[in-house]
C-alpha positions as CSV (number, residue, x, y, z in Angstrom):
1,X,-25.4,-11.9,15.1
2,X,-26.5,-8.3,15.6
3,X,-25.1,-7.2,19.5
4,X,-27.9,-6.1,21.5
5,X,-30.9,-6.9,19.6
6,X,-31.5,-4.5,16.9
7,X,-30.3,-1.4,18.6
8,X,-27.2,-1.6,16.1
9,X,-29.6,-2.5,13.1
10,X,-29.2,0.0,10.4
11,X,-31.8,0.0,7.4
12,X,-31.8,3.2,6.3
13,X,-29.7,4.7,3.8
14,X,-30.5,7.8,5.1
15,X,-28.5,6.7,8.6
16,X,-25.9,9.5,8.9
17,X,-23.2,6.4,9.2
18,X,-24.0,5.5,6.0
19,X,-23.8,9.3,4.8
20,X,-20.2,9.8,6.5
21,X,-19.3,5.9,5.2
22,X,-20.8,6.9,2.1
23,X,-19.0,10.5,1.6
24,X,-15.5,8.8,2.5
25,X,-15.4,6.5,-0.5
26,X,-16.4,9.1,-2.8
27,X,-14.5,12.9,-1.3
28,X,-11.3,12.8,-0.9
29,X,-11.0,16.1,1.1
30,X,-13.6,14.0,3.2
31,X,-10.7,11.5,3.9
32,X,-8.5,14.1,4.5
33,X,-10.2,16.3,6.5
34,X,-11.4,13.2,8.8
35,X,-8.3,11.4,8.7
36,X,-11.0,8.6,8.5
37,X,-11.2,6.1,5.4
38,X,-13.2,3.0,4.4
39,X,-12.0,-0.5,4.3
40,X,-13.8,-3.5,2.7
41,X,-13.1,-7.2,2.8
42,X,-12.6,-9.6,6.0
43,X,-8.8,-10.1,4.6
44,X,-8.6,-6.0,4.4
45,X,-10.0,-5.4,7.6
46,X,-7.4,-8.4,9.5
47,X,-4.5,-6.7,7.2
48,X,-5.7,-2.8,9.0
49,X,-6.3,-4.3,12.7
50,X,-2.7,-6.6,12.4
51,X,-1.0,-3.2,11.0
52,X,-2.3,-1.3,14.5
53,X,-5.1,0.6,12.8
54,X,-7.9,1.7,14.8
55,X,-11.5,0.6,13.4
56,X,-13.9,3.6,13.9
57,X,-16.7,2.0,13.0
58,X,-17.9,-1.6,12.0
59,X,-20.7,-3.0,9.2
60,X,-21.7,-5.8,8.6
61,X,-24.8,-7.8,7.2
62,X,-25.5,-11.6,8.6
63,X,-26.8,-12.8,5.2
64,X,-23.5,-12.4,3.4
65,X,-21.0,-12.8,6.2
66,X,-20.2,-16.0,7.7
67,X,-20.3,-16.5,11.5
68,X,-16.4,-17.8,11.4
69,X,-15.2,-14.6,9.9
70,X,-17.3,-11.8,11.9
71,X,-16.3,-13.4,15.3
72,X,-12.4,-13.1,14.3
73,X,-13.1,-9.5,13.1
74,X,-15.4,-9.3,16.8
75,X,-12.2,-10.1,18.8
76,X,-11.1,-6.6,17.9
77,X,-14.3,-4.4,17.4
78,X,-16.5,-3.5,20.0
79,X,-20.0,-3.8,20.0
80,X,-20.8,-0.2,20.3
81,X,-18.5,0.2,17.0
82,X,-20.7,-3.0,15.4
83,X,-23.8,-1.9,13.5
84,X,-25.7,-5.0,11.5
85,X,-27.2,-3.6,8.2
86,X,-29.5,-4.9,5.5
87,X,-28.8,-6.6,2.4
88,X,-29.8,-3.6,0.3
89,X,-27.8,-0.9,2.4
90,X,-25.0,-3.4,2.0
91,X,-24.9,-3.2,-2.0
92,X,-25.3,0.4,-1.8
93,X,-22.1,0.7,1.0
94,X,-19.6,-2.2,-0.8
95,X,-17.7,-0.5,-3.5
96,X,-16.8,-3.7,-5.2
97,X,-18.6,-7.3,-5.2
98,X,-17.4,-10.1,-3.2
99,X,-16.2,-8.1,-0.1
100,X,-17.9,-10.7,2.6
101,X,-20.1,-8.4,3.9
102,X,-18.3,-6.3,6.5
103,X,-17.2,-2.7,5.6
104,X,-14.9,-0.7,8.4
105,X,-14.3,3.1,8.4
106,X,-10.0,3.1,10.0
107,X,-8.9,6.5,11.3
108,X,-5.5,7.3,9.4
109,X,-2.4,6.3,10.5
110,X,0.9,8.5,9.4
111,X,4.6,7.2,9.3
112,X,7.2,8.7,9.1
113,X,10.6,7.9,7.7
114,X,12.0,7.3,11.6
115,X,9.3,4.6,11.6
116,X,11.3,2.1,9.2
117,X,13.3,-0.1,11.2
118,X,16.2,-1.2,9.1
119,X,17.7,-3.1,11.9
120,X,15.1,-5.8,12.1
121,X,16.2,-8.0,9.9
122,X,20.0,-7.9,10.8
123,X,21.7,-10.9,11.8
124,X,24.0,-11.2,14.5
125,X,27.0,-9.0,12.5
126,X,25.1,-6.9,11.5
127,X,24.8,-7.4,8.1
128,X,21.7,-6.7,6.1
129,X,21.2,-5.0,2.4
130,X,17.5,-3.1,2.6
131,X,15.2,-3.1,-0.9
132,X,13.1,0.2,-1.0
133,X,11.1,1.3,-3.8
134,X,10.4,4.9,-4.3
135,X,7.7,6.3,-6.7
136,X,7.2,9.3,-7.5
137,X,4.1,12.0,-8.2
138,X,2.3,8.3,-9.2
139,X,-1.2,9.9,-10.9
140,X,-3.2,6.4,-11.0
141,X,-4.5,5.0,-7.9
142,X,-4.9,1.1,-9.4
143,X,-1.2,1.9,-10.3
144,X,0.1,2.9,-7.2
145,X,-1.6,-0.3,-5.6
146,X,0.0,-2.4,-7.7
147,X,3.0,-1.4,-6.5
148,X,2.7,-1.9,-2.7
149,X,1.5,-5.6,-3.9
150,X,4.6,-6.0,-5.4
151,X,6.5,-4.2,-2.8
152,X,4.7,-6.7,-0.6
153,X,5.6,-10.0,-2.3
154,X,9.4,-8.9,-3.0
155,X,10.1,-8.4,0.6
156,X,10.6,-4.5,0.5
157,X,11.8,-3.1,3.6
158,X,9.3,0.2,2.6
159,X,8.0,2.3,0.0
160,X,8.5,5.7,-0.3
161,X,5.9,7.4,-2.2
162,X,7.0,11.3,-3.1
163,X,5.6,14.2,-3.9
164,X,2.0,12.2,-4.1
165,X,-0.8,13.1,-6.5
166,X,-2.6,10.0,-5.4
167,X,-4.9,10.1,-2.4
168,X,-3.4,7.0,-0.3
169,X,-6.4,5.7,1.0
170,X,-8.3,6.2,-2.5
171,X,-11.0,2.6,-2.6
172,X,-9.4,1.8,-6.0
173,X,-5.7,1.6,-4.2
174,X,-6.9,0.1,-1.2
175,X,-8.4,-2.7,-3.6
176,X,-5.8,-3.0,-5.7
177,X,-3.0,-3.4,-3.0
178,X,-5.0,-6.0,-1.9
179,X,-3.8,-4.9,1.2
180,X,-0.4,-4.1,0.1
181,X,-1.3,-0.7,1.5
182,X,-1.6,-1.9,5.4
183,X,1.5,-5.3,5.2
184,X,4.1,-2.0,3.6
185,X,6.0,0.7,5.7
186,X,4.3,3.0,2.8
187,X,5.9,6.8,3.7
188,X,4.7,9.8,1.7
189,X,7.5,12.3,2.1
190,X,9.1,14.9,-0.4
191,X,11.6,14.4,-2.7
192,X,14.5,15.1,-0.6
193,X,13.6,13.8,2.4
194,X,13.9,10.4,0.6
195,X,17.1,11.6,-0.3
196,X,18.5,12.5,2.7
197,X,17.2,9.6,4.6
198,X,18.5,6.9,1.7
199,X,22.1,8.6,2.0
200,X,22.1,8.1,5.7
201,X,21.2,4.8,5.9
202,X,23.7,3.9,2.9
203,X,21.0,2.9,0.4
204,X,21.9,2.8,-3.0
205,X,20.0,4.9,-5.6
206,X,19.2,3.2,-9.0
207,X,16.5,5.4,-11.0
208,X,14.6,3.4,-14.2
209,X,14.9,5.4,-17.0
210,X,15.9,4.9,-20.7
211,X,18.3,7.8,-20.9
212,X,22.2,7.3,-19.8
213,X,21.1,3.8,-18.6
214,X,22.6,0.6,-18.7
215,X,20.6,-3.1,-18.5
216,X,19.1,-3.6,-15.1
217,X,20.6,-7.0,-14.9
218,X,24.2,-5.8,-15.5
219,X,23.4,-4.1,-12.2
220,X,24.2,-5.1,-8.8
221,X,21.3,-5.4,-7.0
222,X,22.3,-7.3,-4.0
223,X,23.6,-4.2,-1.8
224,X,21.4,-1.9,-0.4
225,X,19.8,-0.3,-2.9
226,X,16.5,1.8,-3.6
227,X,14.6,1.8,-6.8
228,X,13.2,4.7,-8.1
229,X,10.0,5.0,-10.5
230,X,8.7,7.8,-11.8
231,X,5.7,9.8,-12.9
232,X,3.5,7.6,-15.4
233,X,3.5,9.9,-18.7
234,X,6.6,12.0,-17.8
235,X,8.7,10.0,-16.1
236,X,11.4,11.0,-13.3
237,X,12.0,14.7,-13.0
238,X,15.6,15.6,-12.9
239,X,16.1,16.0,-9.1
240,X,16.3,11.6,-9.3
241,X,18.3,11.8,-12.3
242,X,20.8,14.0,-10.5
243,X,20.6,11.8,-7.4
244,X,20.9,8.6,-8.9
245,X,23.9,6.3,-7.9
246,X,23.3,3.8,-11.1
247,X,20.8,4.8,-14.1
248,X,19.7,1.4,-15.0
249,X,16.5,0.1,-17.7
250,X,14.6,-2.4,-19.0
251,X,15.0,-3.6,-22.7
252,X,12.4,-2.7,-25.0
253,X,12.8,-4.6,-28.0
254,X,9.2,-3.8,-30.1
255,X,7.8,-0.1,-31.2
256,X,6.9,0.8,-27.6
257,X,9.2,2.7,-25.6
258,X,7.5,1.8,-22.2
259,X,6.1,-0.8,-19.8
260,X,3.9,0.2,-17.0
261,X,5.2,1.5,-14.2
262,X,4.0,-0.9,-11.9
263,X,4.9,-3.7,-14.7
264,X,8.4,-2.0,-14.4
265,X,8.5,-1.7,-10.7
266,X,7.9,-5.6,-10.4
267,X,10.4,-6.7,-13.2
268,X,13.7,-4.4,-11.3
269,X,12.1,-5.9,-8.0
270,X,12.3,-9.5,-8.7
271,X,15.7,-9.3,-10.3
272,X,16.9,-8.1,-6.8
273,X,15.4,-10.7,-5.6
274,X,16.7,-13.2,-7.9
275,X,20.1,-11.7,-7.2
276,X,20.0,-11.9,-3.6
277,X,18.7,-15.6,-3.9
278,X,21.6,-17.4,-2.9
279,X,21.7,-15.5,0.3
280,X,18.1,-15.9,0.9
281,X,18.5,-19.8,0.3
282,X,21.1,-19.8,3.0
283,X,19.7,-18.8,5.7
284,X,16.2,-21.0,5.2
């Protein structure tokens, strides 16, 4: 399977590849510095490529791999990006078990607000209610992955991730998006560039806090409308809180005063959803 013979065997895990793949999953300032980060999985890899990122470089090892799978990921990868390595530099390189042997250092892609086409999914009056979800300064990478799964599976139009603490292209949010992280319009922006840009495009604000809030299902949910999540131990900070349209929460009816966030972020989702239903069921 290798291309060429063995000239893109590597089976050394001294091979400065390896070193770069290697330092990418573990420094973040690497990732940064590079705009370069490291993809694992032939469902990951697809999600990057059919999201228009560009693959850097390609490994892969023949034992684990099937044929059917490399030769979809070789319609996009040339062979001078392709490098076949061995079963033990694999283990070392995979971050998790089960990835089907190919790994793929991406170069960074940045969006930008601009890049979120609201007009897309407008019918011919042009009537259409967007569903963003903002988060913000979300500390836990598995967290903020879960989030652009959900985001994902409700139909978001985008998620706006604020004021970040979390390094986007962190391994353990790239693995628990399940790529999530390449299907989403996922903007980091500041606080008030959300803002502005959800009060020009006539999105509603509801922020999910306990204070000054009413149930989130007494809420109307089917206009355009963001929903805002904040900072896992603290909460929103008071520039949402100010901003917010509609404060809205989710009963909590033990001694806990707190789900999740990304728990939380999938419950106001889906009632959106659920709300919107009829007019999704229409136009099937």
């Amino acid at each position: 399977m290798a291309p060429d013979g063995d000239r893109n065997l590597i089976t050394s895990l001294k091979n400065p590849k390896i070193k770069e793949a290697l330092e990418l999953y573990e420094k973040s300032k690497e990732r940064r510095t590079k705009h370069l980060f490291v993809v694992e999985g032939v469902r990951e890899v697809l999600d990057c490529i059919n999201a228009g990122y560009e693959l850097r470089t390609v490994f892969y090892c023949p034992k684990i791999i099937s044929e059917k799978n490399f030769n979809e990921i070789k319609k996009y990868a040339i062979d001078e990006i392709c490098f076949e390595v061995t079963e033990d530099v694999y283990a070392k390189l995979a971050y998790r078990a089960g990835t089907e042997g190919i790994v793929a250092i991406v170069k960074e892609k940045k969006k930008r607000l601009e890049d979120i086409n609201l007009q897309v999914k407008c019918d011919e009056k042009g009537n259409y209610q967007p569903l963003i979800l903002v988060v913000e300064s979300i500390e836990k990478p598995g967290n903020l992955g879960a989030l652009l799964r959900t985001a994902d599976a409700c139909g978001a139009d985008g998620v706006l991730i604020c004021d970040e603490l979390t390094d986007l292209y962190n391994p353990n949010l790239i693995r628990a998006s399940l790529g999530g992280i390449f299907t989403q319009n996922v903007i980091c922006c500041t606080n008030e560039e959300a803002y502005k840009w959800l009060k020009k495009n006539n999105i509603v604000i509801y922020t999910a806090q306990l204070q000054d809030s009413k149930l989130y299902y007494n809420t109307d949910m089917r206009r355009g409308c963001a929903i805002v999540m904040g900072n896992e131990a603290k909460g929103l900070t008071d520039f949402w809180r100010k901003a917010a349209s509609e404060k809205i929460m989710i009963p909590m009816l033990g001694k806990l005063d707190s789900l999740n966030v990304s728990v939380s972020a999938a419950i106001l989702c889906y009632e959106a959803l659920r709300q919107r239903s009829s007019d999704i069921n229409k136009n099937k």
